[in-house]
C-alpha positions as a Markdown table, in Angstrom:
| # | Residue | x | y | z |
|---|---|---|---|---|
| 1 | Unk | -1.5 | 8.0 | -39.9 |
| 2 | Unk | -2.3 | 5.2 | -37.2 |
| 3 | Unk | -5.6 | 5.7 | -35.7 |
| 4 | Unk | -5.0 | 6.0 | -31.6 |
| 5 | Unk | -7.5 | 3.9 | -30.1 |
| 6 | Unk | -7.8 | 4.5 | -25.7 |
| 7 | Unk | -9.0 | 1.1 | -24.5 |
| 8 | Unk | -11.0 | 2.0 | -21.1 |
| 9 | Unk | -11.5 | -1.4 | -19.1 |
| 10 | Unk | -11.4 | -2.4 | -15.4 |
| 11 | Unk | -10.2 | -5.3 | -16.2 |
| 12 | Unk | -7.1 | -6.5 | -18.2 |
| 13 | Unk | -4.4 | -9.5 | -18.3 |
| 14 | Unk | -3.4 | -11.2 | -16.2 |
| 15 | Unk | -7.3 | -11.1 | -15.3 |
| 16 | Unk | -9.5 | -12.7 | -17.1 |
| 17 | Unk | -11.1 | -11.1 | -19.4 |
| 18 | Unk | -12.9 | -11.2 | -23.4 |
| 19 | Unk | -11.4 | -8.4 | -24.9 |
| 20 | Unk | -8.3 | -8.1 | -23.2 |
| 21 | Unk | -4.2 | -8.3 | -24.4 |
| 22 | Unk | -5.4 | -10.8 | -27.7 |
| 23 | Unk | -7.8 | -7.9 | -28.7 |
| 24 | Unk | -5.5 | -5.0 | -27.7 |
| 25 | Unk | -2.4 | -6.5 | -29.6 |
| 26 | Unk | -4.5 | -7.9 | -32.3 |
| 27 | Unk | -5.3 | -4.2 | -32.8 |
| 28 | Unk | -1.7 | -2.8 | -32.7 |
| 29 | Unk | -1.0 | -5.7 | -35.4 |
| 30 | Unk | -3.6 | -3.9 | -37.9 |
| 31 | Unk | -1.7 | -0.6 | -37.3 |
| 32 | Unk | -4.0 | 1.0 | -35.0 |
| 33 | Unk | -1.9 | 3.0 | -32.1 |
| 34 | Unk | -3.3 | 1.4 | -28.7 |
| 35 | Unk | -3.7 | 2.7 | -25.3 |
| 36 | Unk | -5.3 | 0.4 | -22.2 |
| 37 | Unk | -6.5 | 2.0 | -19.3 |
| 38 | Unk | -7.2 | -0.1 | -16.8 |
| 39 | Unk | -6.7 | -0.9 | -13.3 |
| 40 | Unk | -4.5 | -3.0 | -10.8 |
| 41 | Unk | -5.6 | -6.6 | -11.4 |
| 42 | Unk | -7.7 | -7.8 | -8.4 |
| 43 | Unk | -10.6 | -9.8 | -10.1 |
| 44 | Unk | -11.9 | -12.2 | -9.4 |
| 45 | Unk | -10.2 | -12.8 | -5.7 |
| 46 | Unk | -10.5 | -9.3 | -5.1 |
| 47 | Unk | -6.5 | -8.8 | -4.1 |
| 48 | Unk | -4.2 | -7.4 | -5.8 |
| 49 | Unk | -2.2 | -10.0 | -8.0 |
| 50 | Unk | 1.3 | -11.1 | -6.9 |
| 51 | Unk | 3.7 | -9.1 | -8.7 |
| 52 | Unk | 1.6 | -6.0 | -8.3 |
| 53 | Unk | 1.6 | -2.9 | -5.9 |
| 54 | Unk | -1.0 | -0.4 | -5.8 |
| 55 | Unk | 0.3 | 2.8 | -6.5 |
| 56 | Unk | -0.3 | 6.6 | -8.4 |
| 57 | Unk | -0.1 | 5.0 | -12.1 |
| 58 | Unk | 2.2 | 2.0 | -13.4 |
| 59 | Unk | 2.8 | 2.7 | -17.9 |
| 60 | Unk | 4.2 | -0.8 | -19.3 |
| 61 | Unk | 4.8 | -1.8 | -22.9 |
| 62 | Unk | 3.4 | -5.8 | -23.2 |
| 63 | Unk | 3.6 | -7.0 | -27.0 |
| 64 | Unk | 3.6 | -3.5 | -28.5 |
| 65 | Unk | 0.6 | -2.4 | -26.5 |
| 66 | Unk | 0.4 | 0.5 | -23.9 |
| 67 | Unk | -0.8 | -0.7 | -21.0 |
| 68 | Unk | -1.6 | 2.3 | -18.1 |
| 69 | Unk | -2.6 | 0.8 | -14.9 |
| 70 | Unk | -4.6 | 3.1 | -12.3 |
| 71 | Unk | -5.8 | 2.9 | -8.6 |
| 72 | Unk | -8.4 | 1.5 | -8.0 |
| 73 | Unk | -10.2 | 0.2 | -4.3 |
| 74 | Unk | -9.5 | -3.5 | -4.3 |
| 75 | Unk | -13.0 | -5.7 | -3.9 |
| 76 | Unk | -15.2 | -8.4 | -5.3 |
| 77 | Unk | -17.0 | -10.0 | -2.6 |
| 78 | Unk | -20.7 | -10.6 | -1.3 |
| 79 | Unk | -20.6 | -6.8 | -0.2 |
| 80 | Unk | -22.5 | -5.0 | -2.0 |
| 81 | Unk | -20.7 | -1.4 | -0.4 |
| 82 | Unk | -17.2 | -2.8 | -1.5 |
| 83 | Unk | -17.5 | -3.7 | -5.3 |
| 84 | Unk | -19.9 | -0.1 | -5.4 |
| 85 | Unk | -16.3 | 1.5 | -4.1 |
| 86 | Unk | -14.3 | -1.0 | -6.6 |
| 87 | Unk | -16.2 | 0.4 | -9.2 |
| 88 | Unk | -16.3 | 4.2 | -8.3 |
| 89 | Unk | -12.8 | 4.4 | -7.3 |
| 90 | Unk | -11.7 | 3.1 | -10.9 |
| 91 | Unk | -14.5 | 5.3 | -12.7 |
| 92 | Unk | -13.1 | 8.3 | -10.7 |
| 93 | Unk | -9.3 | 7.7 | -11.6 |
| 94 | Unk | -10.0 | 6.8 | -15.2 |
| 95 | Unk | -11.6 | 9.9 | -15.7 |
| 96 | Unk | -8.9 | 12.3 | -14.8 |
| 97 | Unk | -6.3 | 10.5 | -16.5 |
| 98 | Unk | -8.8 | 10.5 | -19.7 |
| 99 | Unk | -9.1 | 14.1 | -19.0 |
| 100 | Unk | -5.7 | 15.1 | -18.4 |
| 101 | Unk | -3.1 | 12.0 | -18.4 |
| 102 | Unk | -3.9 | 10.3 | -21.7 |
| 103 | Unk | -2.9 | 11.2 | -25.2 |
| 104 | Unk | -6.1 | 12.3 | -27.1 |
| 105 | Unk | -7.2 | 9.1 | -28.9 |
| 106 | Unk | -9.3 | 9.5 | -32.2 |
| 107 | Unk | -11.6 | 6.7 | -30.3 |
| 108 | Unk | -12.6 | 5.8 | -27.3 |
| 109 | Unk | -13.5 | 1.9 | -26.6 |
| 110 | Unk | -15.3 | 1.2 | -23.2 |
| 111 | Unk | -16.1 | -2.2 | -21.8 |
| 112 | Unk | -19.4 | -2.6 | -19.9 |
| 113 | Unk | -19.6 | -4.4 | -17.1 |
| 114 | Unk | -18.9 | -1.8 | -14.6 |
| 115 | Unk | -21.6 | 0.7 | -16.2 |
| 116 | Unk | -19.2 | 3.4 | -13.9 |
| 117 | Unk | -16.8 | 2.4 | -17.2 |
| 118 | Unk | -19.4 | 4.1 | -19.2 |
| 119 | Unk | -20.1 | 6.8 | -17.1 |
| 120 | Unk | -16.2 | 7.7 | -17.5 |
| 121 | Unk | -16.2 | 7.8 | -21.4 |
| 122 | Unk | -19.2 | 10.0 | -21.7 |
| 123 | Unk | -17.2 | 13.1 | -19.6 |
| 124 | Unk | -14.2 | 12.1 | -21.6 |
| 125 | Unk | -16.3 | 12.1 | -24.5 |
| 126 | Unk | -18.2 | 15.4 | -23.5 |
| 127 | Unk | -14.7 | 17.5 | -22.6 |
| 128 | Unk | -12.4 | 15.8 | -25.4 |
| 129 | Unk | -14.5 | 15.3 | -27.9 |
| 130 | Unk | -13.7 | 12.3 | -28.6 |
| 131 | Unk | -16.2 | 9.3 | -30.3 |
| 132 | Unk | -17.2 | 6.9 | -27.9 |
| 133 | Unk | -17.5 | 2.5 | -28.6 |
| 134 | Unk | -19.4 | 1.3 | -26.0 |
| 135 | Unk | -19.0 | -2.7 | -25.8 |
| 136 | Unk | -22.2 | -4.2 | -23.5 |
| 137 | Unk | -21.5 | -7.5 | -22.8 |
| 138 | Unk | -23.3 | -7.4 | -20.0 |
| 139 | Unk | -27.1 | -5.8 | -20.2 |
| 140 | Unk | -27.5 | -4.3 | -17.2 |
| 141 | Unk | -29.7 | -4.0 | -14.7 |
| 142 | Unk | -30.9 | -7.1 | -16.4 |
| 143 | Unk | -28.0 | -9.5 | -15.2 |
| 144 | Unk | -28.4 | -7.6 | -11.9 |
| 145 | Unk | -31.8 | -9.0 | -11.4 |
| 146 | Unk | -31.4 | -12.5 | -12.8 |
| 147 | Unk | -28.3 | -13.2 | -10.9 |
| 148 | Unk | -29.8 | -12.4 | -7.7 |
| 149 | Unk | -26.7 | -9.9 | -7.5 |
| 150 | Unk | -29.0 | -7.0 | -6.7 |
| 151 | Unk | -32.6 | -7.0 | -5.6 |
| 152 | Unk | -33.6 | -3.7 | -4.8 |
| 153 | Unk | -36.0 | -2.7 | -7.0 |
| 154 | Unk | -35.4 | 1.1 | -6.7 |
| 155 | Unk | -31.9 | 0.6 | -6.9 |
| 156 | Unk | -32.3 | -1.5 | -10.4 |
| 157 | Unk | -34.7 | 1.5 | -11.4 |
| 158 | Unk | -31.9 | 4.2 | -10.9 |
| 159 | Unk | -29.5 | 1.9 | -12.7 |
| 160 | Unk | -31.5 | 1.5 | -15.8 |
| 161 | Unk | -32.1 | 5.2 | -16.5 |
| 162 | Unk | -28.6 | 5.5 | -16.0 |
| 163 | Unk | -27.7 | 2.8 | -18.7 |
| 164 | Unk | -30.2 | 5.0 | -21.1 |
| 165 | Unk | -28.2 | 7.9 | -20.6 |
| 166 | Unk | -24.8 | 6.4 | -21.4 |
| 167 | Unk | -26.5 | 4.6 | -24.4 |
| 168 | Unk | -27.9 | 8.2 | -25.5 |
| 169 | Unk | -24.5 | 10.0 | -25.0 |
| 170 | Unk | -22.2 | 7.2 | -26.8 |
| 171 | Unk | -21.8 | 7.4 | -30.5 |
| 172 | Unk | -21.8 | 3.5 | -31.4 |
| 173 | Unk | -22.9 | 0.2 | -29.3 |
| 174 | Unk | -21.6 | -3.1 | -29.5 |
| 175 | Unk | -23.6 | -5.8 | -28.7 |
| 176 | Unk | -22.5 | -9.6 | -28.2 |
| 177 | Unk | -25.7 | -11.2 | -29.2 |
| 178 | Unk | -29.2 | -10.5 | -31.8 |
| 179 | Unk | -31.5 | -10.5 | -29.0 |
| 180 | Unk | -28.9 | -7.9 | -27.3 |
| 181 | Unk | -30.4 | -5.6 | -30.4 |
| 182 | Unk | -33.5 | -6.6 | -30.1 |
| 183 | Unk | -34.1 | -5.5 | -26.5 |
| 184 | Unk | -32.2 | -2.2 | -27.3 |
| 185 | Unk | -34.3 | -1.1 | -29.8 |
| 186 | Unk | -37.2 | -2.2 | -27.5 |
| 187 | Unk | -35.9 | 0.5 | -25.1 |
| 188 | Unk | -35.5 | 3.6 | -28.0 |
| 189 | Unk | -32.0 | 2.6 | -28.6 |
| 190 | Unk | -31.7 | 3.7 | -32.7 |
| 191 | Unk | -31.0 | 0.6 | -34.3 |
| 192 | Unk | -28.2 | 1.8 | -36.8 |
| 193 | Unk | -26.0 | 2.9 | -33.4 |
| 194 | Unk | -26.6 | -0.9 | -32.5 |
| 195 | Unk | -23.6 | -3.4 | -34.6 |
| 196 | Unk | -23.9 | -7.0 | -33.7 |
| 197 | Unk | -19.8 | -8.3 | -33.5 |
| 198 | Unk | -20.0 | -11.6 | -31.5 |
| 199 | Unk | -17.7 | -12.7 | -29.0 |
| 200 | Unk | -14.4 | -15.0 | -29.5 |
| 201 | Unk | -12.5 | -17.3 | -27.7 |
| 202 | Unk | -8.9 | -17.6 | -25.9 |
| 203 | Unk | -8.4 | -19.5 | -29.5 |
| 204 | Unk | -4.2 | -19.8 | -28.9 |
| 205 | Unk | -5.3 | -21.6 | -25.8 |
| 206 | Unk | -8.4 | -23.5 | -26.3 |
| 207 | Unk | -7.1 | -25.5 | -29.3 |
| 208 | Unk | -3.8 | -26.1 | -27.9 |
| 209 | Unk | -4.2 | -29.4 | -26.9 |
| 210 | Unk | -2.0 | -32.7 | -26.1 |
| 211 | Unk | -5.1 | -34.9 | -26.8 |
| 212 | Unk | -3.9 | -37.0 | -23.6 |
| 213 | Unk | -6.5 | -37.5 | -21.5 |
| 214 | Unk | -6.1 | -35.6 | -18.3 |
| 215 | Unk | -6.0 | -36.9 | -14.6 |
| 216 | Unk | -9.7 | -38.2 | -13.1 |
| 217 | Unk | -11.2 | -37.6 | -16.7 |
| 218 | Unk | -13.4 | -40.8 | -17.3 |
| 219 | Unk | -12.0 | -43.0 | -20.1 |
| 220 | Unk | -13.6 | -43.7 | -23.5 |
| 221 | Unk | -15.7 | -46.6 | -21.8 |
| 222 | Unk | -18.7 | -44.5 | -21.1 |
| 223 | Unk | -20.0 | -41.9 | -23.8 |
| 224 | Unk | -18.2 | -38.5 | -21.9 |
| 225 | Unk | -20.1 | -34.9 | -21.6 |
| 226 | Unk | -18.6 | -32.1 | -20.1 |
| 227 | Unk | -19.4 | -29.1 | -18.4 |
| 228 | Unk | -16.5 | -26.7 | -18.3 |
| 229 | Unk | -17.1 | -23.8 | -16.5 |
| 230 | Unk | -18.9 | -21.6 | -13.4 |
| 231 | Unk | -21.2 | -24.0 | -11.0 |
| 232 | Unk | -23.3 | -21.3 | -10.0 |
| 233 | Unk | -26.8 | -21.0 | -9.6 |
| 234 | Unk | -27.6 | -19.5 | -13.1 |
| 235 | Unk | -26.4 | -22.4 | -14.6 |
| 236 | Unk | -29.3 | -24.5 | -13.0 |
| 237 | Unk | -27.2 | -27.9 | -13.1 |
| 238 | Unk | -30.0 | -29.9 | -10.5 |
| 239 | Unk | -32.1 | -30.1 | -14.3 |
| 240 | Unk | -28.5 | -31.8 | -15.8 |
| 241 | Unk | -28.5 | -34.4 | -12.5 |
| 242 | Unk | -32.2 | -35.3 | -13.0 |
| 243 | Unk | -31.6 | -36.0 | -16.4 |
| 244 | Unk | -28.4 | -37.8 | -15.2 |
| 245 | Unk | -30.9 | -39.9 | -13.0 |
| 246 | Unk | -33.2 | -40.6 | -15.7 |
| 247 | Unk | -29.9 | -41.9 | -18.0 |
| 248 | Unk | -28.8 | -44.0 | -15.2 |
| 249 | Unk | -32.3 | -46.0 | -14.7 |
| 250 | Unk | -32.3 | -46.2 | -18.6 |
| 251 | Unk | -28.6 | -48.3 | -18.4 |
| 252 | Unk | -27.1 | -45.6 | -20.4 |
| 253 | Unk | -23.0 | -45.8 | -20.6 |
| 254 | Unk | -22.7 | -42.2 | -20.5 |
| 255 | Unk | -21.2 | -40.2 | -17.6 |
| 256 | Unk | -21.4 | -36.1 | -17.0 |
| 257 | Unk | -18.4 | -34.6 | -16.1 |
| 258 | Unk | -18.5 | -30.9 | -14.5 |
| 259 | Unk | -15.5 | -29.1 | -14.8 |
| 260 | Unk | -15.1 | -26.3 | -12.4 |
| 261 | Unk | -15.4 | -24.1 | -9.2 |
| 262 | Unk | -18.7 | -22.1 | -7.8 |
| 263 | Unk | -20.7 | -21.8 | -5.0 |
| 264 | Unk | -23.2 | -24.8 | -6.3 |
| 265 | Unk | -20.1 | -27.3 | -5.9 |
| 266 | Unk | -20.7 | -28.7 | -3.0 |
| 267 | Unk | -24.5 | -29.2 | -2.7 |
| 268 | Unk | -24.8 | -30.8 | -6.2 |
| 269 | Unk | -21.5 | -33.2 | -5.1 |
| 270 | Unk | -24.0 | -33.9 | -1.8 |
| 271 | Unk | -27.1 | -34.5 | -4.1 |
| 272 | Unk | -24.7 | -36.8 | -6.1 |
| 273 | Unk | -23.9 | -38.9 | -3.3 |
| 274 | Unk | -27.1 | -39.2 | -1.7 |
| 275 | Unk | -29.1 | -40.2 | -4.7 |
| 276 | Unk | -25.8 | -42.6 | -5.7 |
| 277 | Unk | -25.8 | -41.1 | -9.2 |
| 278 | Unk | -22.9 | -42.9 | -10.8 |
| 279 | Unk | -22.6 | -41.3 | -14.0 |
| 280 | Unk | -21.2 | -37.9 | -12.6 |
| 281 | Unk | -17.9 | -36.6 | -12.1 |
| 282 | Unk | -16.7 | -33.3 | -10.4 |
| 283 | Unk | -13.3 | -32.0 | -11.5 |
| 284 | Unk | -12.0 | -28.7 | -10.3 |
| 285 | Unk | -11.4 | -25.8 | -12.2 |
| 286 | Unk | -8.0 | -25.7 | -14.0 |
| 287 | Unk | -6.1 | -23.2 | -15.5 |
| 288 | Unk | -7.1 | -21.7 | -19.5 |
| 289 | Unk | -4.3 | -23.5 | -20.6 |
| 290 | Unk | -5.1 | -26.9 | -19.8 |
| 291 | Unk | -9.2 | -26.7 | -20.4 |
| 292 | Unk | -8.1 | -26.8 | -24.5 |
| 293 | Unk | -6.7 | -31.1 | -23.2 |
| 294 | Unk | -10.4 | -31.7 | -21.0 |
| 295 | Unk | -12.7 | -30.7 | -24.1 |
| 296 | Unk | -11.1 | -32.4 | -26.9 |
| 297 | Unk | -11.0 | -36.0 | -24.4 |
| 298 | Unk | -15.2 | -35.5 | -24.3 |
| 299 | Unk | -17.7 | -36.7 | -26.6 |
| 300 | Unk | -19.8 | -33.9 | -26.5 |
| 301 | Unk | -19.6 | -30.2 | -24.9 |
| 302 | Unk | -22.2 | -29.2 | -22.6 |
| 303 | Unk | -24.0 | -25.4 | -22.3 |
| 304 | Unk | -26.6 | -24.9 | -19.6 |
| 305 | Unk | -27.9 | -21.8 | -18.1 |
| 306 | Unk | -32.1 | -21.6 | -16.3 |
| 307 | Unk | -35.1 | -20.7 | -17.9 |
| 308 | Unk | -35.0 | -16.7 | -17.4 |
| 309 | Unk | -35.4 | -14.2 | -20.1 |
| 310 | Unk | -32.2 | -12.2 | -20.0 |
| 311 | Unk | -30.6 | -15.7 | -21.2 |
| 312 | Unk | -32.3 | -16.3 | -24.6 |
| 313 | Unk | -30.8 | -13.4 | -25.6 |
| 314 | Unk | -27.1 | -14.3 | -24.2 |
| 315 | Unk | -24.9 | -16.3 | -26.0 |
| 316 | Unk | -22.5 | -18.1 | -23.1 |
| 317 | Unk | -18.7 | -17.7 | -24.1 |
| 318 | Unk | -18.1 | -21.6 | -23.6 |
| 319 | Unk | -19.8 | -21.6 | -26.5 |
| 320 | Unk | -17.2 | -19.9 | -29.0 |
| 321 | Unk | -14.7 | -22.3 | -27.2 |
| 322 | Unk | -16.6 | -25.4 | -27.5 |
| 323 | Unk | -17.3 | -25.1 | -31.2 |
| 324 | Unk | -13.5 | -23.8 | -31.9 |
| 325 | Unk | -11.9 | -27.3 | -29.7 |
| 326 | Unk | -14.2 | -28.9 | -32.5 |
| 327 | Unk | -16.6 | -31.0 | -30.4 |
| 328 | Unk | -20.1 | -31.5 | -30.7 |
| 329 | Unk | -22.5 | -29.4 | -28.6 |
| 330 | Unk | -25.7 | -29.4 | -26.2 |
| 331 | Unk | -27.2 | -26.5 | -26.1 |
| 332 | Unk | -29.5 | -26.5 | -22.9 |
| 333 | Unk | -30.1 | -22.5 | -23.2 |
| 334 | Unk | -32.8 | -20.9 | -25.3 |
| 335 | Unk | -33.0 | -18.6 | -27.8 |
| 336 | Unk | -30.0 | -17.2 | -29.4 |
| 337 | Unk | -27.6 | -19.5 | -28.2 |
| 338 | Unk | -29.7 | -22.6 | -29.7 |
| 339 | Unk | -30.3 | -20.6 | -33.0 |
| 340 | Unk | -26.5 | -20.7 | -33.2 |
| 341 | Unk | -26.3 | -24.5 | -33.1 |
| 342 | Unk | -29.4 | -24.6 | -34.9 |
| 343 | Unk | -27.8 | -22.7 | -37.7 |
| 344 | Unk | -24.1 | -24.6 | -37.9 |
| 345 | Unk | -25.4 | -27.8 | -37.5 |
| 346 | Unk | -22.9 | -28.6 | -34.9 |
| 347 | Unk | -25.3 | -30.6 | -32.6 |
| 348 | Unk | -28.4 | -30.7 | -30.5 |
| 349 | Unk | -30.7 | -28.5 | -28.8 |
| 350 | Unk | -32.3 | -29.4 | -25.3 |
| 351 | Unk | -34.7 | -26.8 | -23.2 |
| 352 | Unk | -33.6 | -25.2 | -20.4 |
| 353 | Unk | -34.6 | -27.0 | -17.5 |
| 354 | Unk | -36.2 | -29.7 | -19.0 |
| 355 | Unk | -34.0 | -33.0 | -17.9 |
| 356 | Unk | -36.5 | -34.8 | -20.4 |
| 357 | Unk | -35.0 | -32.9 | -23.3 |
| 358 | Unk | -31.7 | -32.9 | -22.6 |
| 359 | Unk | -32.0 | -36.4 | -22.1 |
| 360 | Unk | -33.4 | -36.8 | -25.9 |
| 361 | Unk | -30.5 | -34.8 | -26.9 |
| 362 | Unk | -27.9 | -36.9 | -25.2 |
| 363 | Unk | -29.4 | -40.0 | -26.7 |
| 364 | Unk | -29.3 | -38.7 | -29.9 |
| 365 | Unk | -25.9 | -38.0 | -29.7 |
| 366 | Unk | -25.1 | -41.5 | -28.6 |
| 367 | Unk | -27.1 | -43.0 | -30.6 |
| 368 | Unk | -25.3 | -40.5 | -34.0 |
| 369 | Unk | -22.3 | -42.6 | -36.1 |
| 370 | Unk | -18.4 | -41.9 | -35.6 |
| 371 | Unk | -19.3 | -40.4 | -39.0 |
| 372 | Unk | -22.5 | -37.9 | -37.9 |
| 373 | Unk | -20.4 | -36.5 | -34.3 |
| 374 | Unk | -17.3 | -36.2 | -36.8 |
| 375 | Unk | -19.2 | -33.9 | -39.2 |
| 376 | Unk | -21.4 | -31.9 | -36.5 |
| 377 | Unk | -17.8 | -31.0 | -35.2 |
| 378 | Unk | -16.2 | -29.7 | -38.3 |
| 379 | Unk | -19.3 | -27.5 | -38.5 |
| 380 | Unk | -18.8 | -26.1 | -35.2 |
| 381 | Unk | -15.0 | -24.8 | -36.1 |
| 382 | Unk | -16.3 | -24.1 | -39.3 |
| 383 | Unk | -18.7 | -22.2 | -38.0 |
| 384 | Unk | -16.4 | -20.5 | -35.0 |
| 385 | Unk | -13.8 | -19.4 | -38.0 |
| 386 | Unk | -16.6 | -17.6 | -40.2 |
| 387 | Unk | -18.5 | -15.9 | -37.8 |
| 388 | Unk | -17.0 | -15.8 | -34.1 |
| 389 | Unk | -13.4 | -15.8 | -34.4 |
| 390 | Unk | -10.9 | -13.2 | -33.1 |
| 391 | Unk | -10.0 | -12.2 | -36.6 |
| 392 | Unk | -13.5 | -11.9 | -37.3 |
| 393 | Unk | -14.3 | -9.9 | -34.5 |
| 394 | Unk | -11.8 | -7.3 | -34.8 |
| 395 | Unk | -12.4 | -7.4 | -38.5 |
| 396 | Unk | -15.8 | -5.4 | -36.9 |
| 397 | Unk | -14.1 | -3.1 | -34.4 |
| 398 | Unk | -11.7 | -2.0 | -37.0 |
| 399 | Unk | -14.7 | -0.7 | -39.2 |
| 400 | Unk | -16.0 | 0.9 | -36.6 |
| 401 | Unk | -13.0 | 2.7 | -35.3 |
| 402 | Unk | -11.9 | 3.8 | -38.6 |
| 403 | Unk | -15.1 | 5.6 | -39.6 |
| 404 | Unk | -15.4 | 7.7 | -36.4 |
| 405 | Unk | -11.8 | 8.5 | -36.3 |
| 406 | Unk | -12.4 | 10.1 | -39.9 |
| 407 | Unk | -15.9 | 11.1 | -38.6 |
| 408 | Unk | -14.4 | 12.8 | -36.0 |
| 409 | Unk | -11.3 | 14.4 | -38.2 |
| 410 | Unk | -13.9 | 16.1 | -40.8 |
């Protein structure tokens, strides 16, 4: 008999999201009977998608998967008092339809971020008796702090004894990273409720590329590495245009290009022009299906976040899709993330924030044969298909869900 998994996430396709339709319908392929709960896509403009009207509850069948849609207030802006109601107003509708809409699953999965997700599954949990999977990809209030999304301190306080109560009253945790363990068990979490199942990529997407080399891209006449991604603050890209600085007044033939949208656009496009750095390029962000074509025309792939210690123990997702589009990597993020191109060989390690380092780095890299870059990339998909890959990952989750489901049935 199939086990009924209820997936429980505010966000779904067409948003974007990791463990969204790939995971759900990877799931139903294995046999297991699925069920998404989620809401009416919003994220990240905070309206509701074209194609979409808000309304009681919307059921759809998309590739085998059930897909139940709920309410939710539509928000994701700088106020703070309309994503709190974005995030109540789906925990409050997913909980009565988990009480009294859905099917009883043998499972319940929950996505973290919105903690108000978790908050949900416990009650289900609690009334249904159903086991609970609680994914944290996230570690909140952490990421609160670090991002600068929340500064109260009493607020943070509030939200972190929260988090301890959902992680007491779940029966498994899912972590995205070893140092996402680590700081658990710092904070009583048992470690055998902790399992480690790394994050994939949009694989069907990433590696689907042309191999032409897309409009405004710089051509093979300057050694070519990319940032692909958010241009926010937490990705402290002033260190990457110092060291850009330092490469120009070397001679270097290497250019940076940043591909992407964020609120750090346009100052670091001003700093750009008024220090006449000539060796980097701003593209905007383009869709998932055409970032596969940007990554496989660089050299070398590009990972930066700032010195902070939330992100030695976070592992980036550009860096699952770097290492599957088969390119080698700079690592300019401490901690786990290095230890991951440490470990598959798949290219060089700079510190955060330190232009000098990631300088070295990009040398070395230019300075490595045809030969050297060729093999540091077949590492990297080597690498991505034995330890990070969807089939991988839901190799995990099926473990998991199939021992609480016959937990649960004893």
């Amino acid at each position: 008999m199939a086990v009924r998994v209820l997936l429980l996430t505010q966000w779904f396709d067409p948003e974007p999201t990791f463990k969204g339709l790939v995971f759900a319908r990877e799931l139903v392929n294995r046999g297991f009977e699925v069920e998404v709960v989620t809401g009416f896509p919003n994220y990240p403009g905070g309206r509701i998608y074209p194609g979409f009207s808000m309304r009681l509850i919307k059921k759809e069948v998309i590739d085998g998967v059930r897909v139940t849609r709920l309410p939710l207030y539509p928000s994701h802006g700088q106020s703070g008092v309309g994503r709190v109601a974005n995030y109540m107003s789906f925990a409050a509708t997913s909980l009565l339809y988990g009480l009294f809409g859905a099917k009883r699953p043998d499972v319940i999965y929950a996505y973290h971020p919105p903690l108000t997700v978790g908050i949900a599954a416990v009650f289900i949990r609690f009334f249904r008796r159903v086991p609970v999977v609680y994914d944290i990809q996230d570690m909140w209030p952490d990421t609160l702090r670090a991002t600068g999304m929340f500064s109260n301190e009493a607020a943070l306080n509030v939200v972190s004894k929260v988090c301890n109560w959902v992680y007491r009253h779940v029966d498994q945790l899912v972590v995205l990273s070893p140092g996402f363990k680590r700081l658990l068990i710092e904070r009583e979490v048992p470690e055998k409720k902790i399992e480690v199942i790394y994050n994939w990529c949009a694989e069907d997407q990433i590696t689907a590329s042309t191999y032409k080399i897309p409009d405004g891209f710089p051509n093979d006449s300057r050694f070519r590495v990319l940032f692909a991604g958010n241009i926010g603050k937490a990705q402290a890209l002033d260190s990457v245009l110092d060291a850009a600085k330092i490469l120009q007044l070397r001679g270097k033939t290497m250019v940076f290009v940043f591909l992407g949208g964020g609120v750090e656009v346009k100052r670091l496009e001003q700093r750009v022009n008024d220090e006449g750095l000539n060796n980097v390029v701003f593209l905007p962000a383009v869709s998932m299906a055409q970032v596969g074509n940007y990554l496989s025309s660089a050299d070398a792939l590009l990972v930066h976040l700032k010195k902070d210690p939330l992100f030695t123990i976070t592992i980036p997702s550009k860096t699952q899709a770097y290492m599957a589009v088969g390119k080698p990597l700079l690592m300019g993020v401490d901690g786990d993330a290095a230890d991951l191109v440490t470990h598959s060989g798949c290219g060089h390690i700079a510190q955060s924030q330190n232009p000098e380092s990631l300088v070295e780095a990009v040398e070395k890299l230019m300075n490595a044969t045809p030969a050297e870059r060729n093999a540091m990339s077949e590492k990297g998909r080597d690498f991505y298909r034995a330890n990070l890959s969807l089939r991988k990952g839901v190799d995990g989750f099926a473990v998991i869900f199939k021992r609480l489901a016959r937990k649960r049935s004893q």
